[in-house]
C-alpha positions as CSV (number, residue, x, y, z in Angstrom):
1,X,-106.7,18.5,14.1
2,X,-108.7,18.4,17.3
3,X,-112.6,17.4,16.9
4,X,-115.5,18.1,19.0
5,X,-119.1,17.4,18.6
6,X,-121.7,20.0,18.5
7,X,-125.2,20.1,20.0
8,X,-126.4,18.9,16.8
9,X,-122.8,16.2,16.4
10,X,-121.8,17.6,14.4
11,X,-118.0,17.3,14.4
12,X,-116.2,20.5,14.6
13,X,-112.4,20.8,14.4
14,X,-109.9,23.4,15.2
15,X,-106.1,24.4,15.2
16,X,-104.0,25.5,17.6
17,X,-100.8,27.6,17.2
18,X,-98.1,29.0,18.7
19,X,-96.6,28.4,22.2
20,X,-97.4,31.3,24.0
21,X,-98.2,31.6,27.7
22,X,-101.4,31.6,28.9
23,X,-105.1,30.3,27.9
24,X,-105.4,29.8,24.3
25,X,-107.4,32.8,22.7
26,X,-110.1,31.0,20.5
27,X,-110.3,32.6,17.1
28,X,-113.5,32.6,15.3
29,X,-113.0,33.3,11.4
30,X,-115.2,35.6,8.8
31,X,-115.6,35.1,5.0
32,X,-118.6,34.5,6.1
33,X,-118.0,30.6,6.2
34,X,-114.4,31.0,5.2
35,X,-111.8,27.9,6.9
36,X,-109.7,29.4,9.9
37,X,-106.4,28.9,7.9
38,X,-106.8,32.6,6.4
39,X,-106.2,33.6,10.3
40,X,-102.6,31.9,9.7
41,X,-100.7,32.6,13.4
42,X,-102.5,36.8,13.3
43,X,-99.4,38.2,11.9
44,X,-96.9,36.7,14.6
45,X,-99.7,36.9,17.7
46,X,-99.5,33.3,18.3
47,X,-95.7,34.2,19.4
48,X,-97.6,35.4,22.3
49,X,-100.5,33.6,23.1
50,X,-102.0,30.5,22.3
51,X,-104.5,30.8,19.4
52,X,-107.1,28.3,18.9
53,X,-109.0,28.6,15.2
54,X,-112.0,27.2,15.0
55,X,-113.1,25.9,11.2
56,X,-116.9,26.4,11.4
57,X,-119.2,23.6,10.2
58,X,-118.8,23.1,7.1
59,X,-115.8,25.0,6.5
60,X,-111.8,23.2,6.5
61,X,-111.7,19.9,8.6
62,X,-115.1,20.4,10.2
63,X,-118.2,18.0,8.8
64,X,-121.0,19.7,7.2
65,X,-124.0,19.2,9.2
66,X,-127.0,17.6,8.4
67,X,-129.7,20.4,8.8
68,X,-127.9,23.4,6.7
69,X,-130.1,26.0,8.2
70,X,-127.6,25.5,10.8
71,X,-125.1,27.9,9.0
72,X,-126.8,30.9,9.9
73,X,-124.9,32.8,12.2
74,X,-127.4,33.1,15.4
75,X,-127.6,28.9,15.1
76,X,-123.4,28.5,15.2
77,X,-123.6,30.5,18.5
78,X,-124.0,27.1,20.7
79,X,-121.2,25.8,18.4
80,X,-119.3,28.2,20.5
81,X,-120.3,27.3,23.9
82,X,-120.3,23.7,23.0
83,X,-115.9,24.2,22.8
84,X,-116.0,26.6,25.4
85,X,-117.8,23.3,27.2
86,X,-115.2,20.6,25.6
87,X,-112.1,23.0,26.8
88,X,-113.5,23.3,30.1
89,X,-113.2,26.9,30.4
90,X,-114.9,29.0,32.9
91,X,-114.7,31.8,30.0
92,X,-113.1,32.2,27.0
93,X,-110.4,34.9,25.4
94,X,-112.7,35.5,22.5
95,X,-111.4,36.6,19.3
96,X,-113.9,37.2,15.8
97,X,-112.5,38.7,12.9
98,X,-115.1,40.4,10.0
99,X,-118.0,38.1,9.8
100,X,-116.6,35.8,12.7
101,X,-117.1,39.1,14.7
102,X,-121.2,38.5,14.4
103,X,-120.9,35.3,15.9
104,X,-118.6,36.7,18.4
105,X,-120.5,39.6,19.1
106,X,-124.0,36.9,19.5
107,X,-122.3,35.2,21.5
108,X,-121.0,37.6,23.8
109,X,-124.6,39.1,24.1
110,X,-126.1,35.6,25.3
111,X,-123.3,34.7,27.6
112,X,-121.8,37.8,29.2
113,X,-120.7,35.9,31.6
114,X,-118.7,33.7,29.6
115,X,-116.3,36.7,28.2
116,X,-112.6,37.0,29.3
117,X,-111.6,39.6,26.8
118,X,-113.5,40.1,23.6
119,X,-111.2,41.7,20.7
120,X,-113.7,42.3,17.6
121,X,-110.9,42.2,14.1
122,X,-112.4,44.8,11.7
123,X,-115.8,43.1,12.9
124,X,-118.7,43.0,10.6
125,X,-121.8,45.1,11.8
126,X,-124.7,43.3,10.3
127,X,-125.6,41.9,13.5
128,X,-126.0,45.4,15.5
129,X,-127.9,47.3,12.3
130,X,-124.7,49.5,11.9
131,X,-123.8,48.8,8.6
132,X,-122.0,51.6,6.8
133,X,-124.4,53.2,3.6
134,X,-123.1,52.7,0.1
135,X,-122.0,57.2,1.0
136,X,-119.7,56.0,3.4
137,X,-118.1,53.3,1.9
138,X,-117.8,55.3,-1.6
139,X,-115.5,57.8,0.8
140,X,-113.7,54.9,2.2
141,X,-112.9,54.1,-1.3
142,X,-112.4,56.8,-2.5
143,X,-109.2,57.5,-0.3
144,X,-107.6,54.9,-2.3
145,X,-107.6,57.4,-5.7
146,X,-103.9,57.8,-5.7
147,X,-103.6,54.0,-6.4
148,X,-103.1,52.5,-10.2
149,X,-105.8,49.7,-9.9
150,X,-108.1,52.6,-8.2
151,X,-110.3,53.8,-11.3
152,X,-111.5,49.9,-12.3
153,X,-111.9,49.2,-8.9
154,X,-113.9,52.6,-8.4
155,X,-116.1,51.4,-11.6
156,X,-116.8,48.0,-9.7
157,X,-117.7,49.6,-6.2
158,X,-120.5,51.5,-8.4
159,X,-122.0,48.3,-9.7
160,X,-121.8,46.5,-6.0
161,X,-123.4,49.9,-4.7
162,X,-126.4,50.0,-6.8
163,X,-126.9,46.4,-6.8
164,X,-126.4,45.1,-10.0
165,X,-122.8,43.7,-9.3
166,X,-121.6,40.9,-12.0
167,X,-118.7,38.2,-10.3
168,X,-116.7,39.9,-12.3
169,X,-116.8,43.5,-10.2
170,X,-116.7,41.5,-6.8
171,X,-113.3,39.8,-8.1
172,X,-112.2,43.7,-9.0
173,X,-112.7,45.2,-5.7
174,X,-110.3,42.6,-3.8
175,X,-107.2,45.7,-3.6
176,X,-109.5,47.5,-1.4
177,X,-109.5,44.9,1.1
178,X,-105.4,45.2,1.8
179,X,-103.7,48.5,2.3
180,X,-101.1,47.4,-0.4
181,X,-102.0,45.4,-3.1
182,X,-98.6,43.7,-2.9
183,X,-97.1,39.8,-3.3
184,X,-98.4,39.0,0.3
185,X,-101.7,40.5,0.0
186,X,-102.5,38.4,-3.4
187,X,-101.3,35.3,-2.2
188,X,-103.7,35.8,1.2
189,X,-106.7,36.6,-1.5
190,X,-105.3,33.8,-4.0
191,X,-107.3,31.3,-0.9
192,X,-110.1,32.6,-0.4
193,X,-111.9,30.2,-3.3
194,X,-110.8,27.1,-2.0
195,X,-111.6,28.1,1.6
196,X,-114.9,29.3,1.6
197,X,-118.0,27.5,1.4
198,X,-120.4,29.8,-0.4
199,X,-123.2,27.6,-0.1
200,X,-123.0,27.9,3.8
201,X,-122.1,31.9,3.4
202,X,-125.5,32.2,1.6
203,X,-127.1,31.0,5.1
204,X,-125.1,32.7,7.3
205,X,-126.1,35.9,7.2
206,X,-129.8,35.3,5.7
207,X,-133.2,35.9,7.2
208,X,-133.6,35.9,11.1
209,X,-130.0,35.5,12.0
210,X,-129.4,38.7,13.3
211,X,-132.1,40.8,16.2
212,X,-129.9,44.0,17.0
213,X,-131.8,45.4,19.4
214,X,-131.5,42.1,21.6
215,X,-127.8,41.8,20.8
216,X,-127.1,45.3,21.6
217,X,-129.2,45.0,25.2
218,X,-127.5,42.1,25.3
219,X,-124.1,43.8,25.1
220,X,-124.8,45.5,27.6
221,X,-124.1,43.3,30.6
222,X,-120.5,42.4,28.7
223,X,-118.3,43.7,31.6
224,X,-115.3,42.2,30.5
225,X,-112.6,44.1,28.4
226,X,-113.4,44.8,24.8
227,X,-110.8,45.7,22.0
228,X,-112.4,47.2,18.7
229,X,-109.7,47.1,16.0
230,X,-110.3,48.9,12.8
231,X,-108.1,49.3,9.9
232,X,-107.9,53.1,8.6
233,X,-108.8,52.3,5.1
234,X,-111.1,49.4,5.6
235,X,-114.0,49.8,3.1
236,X,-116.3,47.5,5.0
237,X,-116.0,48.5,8.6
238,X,-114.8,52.2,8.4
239,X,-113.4,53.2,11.6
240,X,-116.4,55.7,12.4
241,X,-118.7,52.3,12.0
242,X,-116.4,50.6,14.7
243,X,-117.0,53.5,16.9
244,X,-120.0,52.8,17.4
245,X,-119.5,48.8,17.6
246,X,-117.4,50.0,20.2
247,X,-119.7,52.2,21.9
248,X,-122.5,49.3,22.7
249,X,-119.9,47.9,25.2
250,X,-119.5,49.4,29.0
251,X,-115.6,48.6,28.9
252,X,-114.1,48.8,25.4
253,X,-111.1,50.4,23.6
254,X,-111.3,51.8,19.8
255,X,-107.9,50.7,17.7
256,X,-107.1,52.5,14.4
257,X,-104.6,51.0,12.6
258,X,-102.9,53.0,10.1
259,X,-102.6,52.0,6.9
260,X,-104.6,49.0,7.3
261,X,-107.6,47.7,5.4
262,X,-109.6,44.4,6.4
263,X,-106.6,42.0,7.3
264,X,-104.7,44.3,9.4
265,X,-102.2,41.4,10.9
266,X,-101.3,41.3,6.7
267,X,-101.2,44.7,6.1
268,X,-98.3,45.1,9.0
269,X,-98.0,42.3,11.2
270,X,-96.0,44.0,13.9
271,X,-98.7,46.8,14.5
272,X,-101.2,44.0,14.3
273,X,-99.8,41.9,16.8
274,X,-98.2,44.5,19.1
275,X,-102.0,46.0,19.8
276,X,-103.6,42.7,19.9
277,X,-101.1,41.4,22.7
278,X,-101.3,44.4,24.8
279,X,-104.4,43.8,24.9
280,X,-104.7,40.2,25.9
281,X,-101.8,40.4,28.0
């Protein structure tokens, strides 16, 4: 895999797929701290443009760095501008999925300048303060009650909600992250253990990474095309919490994807990819 050194030198690598035409969209992964292979080629996008997956430090090929306060989000965002740097790109197609979306979204805000097209995957809204309340993810679960493995996954939302959530009830809620709880959907899960560096994850999102008011003024002088993608039934970022993700931006365009949950490009890669590549085309 390519390699480029950080700020810090720390080595950082990335994958590119497909053969698309056109400049390589660089995809920045969630989890938080989860390797870019769960990205796989976005359901079938990489058909139509380059994608370039970054593995963030300390995730998949790239080197874990030698300060680990470093893994929190705010500190990866000159990870970011050091490839933009090593690609020699005026700007970048920017693409963050979930957690990756914070980074993303940090980015953006520092370097308006530097944004092509922004498309935000089911983003996490830590970063902006608009995190969804336990009442509306409970309703976003509870649209999944017609399913068999609903009322133990209901029972395991409850113990997440009120905070006293065992590994156990974390492991339970995984359904609610697919909008079917098929073959494909428990092989994508099935990596998630071996990709993810939870020591790093416990960083990323800790104390001081995130100052929403600055992000979201920030936002403000993005004036390059923004896609907000939301799956229907996604439990973390409903789609009335991408709204207003989507609302922070002068020039962006809200996505629902039916049927989807929090890996829409899994959940029905042709919807997935057909939205995506309008957009980036």
């Amino acid at each position: 895999m390519p390699t480029f050194a950080a700020a810090d030198g720390t080595a950082l690598a990335y994958r590119v797929l497909g053969a698309g035409i056109g400049d390589p969209v660089v995809c920045l992964p969630g989890g938080p701290m989860r390797a870019g292979a769960y990205l796989g080629d976005l359901g079938g996008l990489a058909a139509h443009r380059p994608l370039l997956a970054l593995d963030l430090r300390g995730t998949g090929e790239s080197a874990e760095p030698a300060d680990p306060a470093t893994y929190r989000c705010d500190r990866q965002v000159a990870d970011v501008e050091a490839l933009r740097a090593h690609l020699g790109a005026d700007r970048l197609e920017l693409l963050g999925h979930s957690a990756g979306a914070s980074l993303a979204v940090k980015y953006a805000a520092a370097h308006p300048h530097r944004i092509g097209r922004l498309a935000l995957i089911t983003p996490s809204a830590r970063s902006l303060a608009l995190d969804p309340s336990p009442g509306e993810r409970r309703l976003a679960v509870a649209r999944r009650s017609a399913e068999s493995w609903f009322p133990e996954v209901s029972l395991a939302y409850e113990a997440i909600a009120n905070r006293h959530a065992t590994s156990a009830d974390w492991a339970a809620v995984a359904p609610l992250y697919y909008g079917r709880w098929d073959a494909a959907a428990k092989a994508h899960h099935a990596t998630e253990a071996v990709q993810r560096n939870g020591k790093a994850a416990r960083v990323y999102n800790s104390e001081g990474a995130f100052d929403p008011l600055r992000t979201r003024a920030g936002l403000a002088g993005v004036t390059a095309p923004v896609l907000v993608l939301a799956g229907a039934l996604d439990w973390i970022t409903p789609p009335g919490v991408a709204s207003a993700v989507a609302a922070l931006f002068p020039d962006a365009a809200l996505e629902v994807q039916p049927g989807a949950s929090h890996y829409p490009w899994v959940d029905d890669p042709a919807a997935f990819t057909a939205t995506v590549a309008k957009f980036l085309a």
